[in-house]
C-alpha positions as CSV (number, residue, x, y, z in Angstrom):
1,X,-11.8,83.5,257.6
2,X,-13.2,82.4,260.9
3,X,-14.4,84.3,263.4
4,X,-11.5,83.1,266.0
5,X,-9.1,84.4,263.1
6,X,-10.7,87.7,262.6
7,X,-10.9,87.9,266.7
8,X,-7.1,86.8,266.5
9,X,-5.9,89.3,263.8
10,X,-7.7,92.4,265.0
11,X,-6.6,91.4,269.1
12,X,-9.6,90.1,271.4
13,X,-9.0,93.9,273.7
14,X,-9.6,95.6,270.3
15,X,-12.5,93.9,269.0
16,X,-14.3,94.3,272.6
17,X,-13.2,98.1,273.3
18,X,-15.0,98.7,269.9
19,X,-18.3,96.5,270.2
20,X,-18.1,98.5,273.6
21,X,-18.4,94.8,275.6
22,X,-16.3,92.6,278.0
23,X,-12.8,90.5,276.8
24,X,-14.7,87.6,278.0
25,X,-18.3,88.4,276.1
26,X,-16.0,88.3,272.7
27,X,-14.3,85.4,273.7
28,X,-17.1,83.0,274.6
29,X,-18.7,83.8,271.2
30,X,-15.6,81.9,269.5
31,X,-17.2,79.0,271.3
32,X,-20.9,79.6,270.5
33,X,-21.0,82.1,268.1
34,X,-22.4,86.0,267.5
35,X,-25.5,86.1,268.2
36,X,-27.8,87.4,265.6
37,X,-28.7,91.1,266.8
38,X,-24.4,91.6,267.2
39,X,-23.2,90.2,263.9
40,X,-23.3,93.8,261.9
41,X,-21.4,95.5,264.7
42,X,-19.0,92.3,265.2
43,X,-17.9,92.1,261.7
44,X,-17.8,96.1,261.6
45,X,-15.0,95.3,264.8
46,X,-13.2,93.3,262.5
47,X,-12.9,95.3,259.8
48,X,-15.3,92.8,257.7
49,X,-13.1,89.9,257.6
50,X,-16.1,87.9,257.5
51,X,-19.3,89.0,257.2
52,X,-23.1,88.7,258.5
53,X,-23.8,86.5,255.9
54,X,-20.6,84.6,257.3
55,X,-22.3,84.2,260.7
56,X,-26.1,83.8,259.6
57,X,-26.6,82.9,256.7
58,X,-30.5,82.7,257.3
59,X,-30.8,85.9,258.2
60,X,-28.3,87.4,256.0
61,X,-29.2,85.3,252.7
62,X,-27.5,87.1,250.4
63,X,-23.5,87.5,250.8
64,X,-24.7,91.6,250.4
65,X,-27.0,91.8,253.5
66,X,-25.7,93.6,256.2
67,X,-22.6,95.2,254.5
68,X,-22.5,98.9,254.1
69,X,-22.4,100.3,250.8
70,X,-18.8,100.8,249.9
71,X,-18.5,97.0,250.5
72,X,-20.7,95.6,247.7
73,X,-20.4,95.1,244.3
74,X,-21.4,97.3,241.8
75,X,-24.9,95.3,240.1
């Protein structure tokens, strides 16, 4: 899923009231992206529809990083 999706399926008002940002912050990043430091609480907004590793995969290498426990799979 993309991050316009997620930002489409949660509702753009919804996604900002919860990163506790503007309408307009969450919309421009469908143009340039989360930044790093915001991808954990973005995709936490979205109810993980995509995930940090989704946004960065350098800095999230692993699909695992940044996803809370419940989330990953059992080793």
């Amino acid at each position: 899923m993309t991050i316009d999706q997620a930002i489409e399926e949660i509702g753009l008002s919804i996604v900002a009231a919860r990163m506790q940002t503007s309408a307009q912050r969450v919309n421009n990043w469908k143009a340039r992206g989360v930044p790093v430091q915001e991808a954990v609480s973005f995709c936490q907004a979205v109810e993980w529809k995509v995930i940090p590793h989704d946004l960065h995969p350098k800095n999230y290498p692993h699909p695992e990083d940044g996803l809370p426990i419940h989330l990953r799979q059992a080793a």
